[in-house]
C-alpha positions in Angstrom: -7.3 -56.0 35.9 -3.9 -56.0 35.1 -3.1 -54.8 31.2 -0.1 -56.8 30.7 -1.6 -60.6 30.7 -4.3 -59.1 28.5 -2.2 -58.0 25.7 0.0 -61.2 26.6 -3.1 -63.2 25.6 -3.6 -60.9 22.0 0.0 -61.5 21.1 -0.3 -65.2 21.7 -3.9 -64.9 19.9 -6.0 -66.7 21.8 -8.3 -63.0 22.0 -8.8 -61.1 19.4 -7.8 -57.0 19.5 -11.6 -56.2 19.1 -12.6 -58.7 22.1 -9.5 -56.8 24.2 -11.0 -53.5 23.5 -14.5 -54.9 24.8 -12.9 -56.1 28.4 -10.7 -52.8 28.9 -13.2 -50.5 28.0 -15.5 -51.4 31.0 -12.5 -51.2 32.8 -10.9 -50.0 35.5 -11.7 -47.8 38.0 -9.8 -46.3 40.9 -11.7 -46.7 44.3 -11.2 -44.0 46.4 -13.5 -44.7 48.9 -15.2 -41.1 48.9 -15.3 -41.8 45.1 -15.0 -43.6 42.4 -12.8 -42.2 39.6 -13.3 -43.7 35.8 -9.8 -44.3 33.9 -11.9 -45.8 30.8 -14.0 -43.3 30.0 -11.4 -42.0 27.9 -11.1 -45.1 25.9 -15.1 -45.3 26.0 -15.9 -41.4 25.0 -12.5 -39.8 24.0 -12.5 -37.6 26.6 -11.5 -38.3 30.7 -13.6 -38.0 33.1 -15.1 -34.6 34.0 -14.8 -33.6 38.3 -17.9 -31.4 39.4 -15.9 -29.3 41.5 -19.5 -27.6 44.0 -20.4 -29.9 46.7 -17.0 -31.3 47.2 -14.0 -30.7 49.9 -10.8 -29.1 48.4 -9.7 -32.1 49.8 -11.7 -34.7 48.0 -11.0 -32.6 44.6 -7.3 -32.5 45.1 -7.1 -36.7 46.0 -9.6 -37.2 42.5 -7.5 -35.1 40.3 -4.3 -36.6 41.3 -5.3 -40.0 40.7 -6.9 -38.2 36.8 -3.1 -36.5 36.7 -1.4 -39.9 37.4 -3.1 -41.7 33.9 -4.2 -38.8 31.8 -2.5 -35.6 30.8 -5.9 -33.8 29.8 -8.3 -33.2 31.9 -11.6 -30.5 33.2 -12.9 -29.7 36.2 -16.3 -27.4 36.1 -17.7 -25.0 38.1 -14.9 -24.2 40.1 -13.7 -20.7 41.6 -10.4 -18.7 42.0 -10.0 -20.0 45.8 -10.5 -23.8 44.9 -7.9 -23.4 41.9 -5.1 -21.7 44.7 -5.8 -24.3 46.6 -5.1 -27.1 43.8 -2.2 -25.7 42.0 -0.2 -25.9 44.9 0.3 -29.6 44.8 -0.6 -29.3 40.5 1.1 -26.5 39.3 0.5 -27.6 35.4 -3.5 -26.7 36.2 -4.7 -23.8 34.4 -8.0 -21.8 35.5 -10.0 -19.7 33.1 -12.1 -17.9 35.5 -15.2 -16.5 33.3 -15.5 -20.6 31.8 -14.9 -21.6 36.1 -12.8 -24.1 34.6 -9.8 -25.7 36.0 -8.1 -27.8 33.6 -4.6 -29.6 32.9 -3.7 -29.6 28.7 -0.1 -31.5 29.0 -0.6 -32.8 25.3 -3.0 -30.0 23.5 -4.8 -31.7 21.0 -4.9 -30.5 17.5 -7.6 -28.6 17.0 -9.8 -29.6 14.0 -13.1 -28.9 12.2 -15.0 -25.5 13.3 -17.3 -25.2 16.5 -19.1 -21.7 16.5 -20.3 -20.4 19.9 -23.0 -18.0 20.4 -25.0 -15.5 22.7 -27.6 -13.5 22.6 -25.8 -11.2 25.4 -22.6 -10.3 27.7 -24.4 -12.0 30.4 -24.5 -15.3 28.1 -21.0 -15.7 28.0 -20.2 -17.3 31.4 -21.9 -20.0 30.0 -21.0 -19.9 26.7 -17.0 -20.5 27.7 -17.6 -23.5 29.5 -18.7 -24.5 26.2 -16.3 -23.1 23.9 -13.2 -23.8 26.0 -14.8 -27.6 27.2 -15.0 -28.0 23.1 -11.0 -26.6 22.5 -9.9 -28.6 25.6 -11.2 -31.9 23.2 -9.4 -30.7 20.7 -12.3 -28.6 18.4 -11.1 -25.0 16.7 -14.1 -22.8 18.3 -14.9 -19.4 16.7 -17.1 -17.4 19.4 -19.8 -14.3 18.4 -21.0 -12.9 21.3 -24.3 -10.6 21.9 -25.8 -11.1 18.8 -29.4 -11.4 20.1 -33.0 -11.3 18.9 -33.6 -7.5 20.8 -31.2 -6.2 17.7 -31.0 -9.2 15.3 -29.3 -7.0 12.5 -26.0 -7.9 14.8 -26.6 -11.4 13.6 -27.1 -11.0 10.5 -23.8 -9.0 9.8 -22.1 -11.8 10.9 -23.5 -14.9 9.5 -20.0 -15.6 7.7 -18.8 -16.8 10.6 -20.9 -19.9 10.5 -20.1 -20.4 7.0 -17.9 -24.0 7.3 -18.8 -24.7 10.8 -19.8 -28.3 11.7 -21.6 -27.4 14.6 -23.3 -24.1 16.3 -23.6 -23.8 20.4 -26.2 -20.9 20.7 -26.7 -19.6 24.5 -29.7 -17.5 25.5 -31.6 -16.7 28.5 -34.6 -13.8 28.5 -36.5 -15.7 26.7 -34.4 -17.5 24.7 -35.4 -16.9 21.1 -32.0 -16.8 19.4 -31.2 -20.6 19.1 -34.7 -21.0 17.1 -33.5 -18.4 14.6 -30.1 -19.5 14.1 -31.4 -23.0 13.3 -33.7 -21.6 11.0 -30.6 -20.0 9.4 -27.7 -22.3 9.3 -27.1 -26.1 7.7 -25.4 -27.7 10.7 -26.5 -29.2 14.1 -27.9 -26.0 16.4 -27.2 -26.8 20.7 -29.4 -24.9 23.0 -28.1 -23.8 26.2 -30.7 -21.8 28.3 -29.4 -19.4 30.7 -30.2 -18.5 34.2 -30.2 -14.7 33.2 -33.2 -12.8 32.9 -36.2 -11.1 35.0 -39.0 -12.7 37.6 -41.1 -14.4 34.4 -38.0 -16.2 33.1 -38.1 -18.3 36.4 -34.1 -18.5 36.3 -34.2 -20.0 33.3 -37.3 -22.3 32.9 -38.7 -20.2 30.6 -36.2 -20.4 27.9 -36.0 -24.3 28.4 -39.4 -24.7 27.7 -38.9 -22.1 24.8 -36.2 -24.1 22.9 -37.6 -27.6 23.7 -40.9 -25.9 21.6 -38.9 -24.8 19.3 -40.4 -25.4 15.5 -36.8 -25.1 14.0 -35.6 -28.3 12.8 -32.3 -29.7 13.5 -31.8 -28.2 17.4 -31.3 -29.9 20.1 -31.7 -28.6 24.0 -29.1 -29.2 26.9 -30.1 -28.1 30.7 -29.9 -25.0 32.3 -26.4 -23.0 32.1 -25.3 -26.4 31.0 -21.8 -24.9 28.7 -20.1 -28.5 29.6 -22.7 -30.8 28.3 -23.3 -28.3 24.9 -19.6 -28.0 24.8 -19.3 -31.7 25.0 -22.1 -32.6 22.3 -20.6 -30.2 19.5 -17.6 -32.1 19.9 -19.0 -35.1 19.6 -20.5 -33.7 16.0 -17.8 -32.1 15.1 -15.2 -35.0 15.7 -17.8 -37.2 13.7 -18.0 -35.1 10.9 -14.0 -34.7 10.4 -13.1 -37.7 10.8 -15.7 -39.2 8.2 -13.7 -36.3 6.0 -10.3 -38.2 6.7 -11.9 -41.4 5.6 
């Protein structure tokens, strides 16, 4: 659809703005045959279009993120190594890698970052993981505070720092073993608690099973659970919250 007419037709007001943003936000797509890459998510979620970079040619990911570059200046692609980012920056040097998140990204127009995300781990191991959240959430435009190996084996660590939570909207706590610490931090804080289960831990914890099934029994109210190693879709919900609960502040 072209967006000229449309607007055309809201000046001359035979649609309203409101029954403009209901057509465009369904709307369009670029078909690349190999894929098909949503412009409109942005306009439906606030955020572009996230690329899964495993499972896909260098080639496929360069032809996807030009085609992101070409209508948005933020944008993530997850999962991705040193070798893929070489590769990419070559024809888009703006990209940017952070290599412990695996996170190639292009931040053209940072966002001001508002509101307070805190991420959390209960070890070193954790915080693979726990970037892909934290810097998925700043990326979205979310001040993150991070507090790393703070877990349940020596929970006094935790509780030296539970000032750090103190005005956060949100709380991202990542945890494999088996995966106590996001249980005890909802017990302990006022604010939405995002489980991420990690795929770190010994032959019982089943590469993670065992702490999913852990914090989906959680009896701690006010947590919810994301997938295994899933930083993106934790980082992705706290900004949801957090977005929610700021701009209800601005209102």
């Amino acid at each position: 659809m072209d967006i000229l007419p449309l607007l055309e037709r809201v000046a001359r007001g035979e649609i309203s703005p409101q029954e403009a943003y209901g057509i465009l936000k369904n709307l369009p797509f670029t078909d690349l045959g190999f894929a098909k890459v949503d412009h409109h998510r942005n306009l439906r979620k606030g955020f572009p279009e996230v690329v899964y970079c495993p499972g896909k040619s260098r080639e496929h990911l360069l032809a996807i993120l030009k085609d992101l570059a070409e209508r948005v200046p933020n944008f993530l692609a997850t999962r991705a190594d040193q070798e893929t980012y070489e590769f990419l920056r070559q024809h888009l040097p703006f990209l940017s890698f952070h290599p412990t998140a695996r996170l190639i990204f292009a931040e053209r127009e940072p966002r001001p970052r508002v509101g307070k995300i805190v991420v959390v781990t209960g070890g070193t191991a954790d915080i693979p993981v726990a970037e892909e959240a934290a810097v998925t959430a700043e990326i979205a435009g979310n001040h993150v505070e991070r507090l790393f190996d703070v877990g349940v084996a020596g929970i006094h660590r935790l509780l030296a720092h539970l000032s750090v939570f103190e005005g956060a909207n949100a709380v991202i706590a990542v945890a494999g073993m088996e995966g106590a610490l996001p249980s005890v931090l909802a017990g302990l804080v006022n604010v939405p608690v995002i489980a991420v289960p990690t795929s770190i831990g010994y032959g019982a914890h089943l590469s993670g099973l065992a702490p999913l099934l852990a914090m989906l029994a959680s009896c701690a109210p006010g947590m919810a659970v994301v997938n295994i190693d899933n930083g993106f879709g934790a980082g992705f919900f706290a900004h949801l919250v957090n977005q929610l609960v700021e701009g209800r502040r601005k209102s």
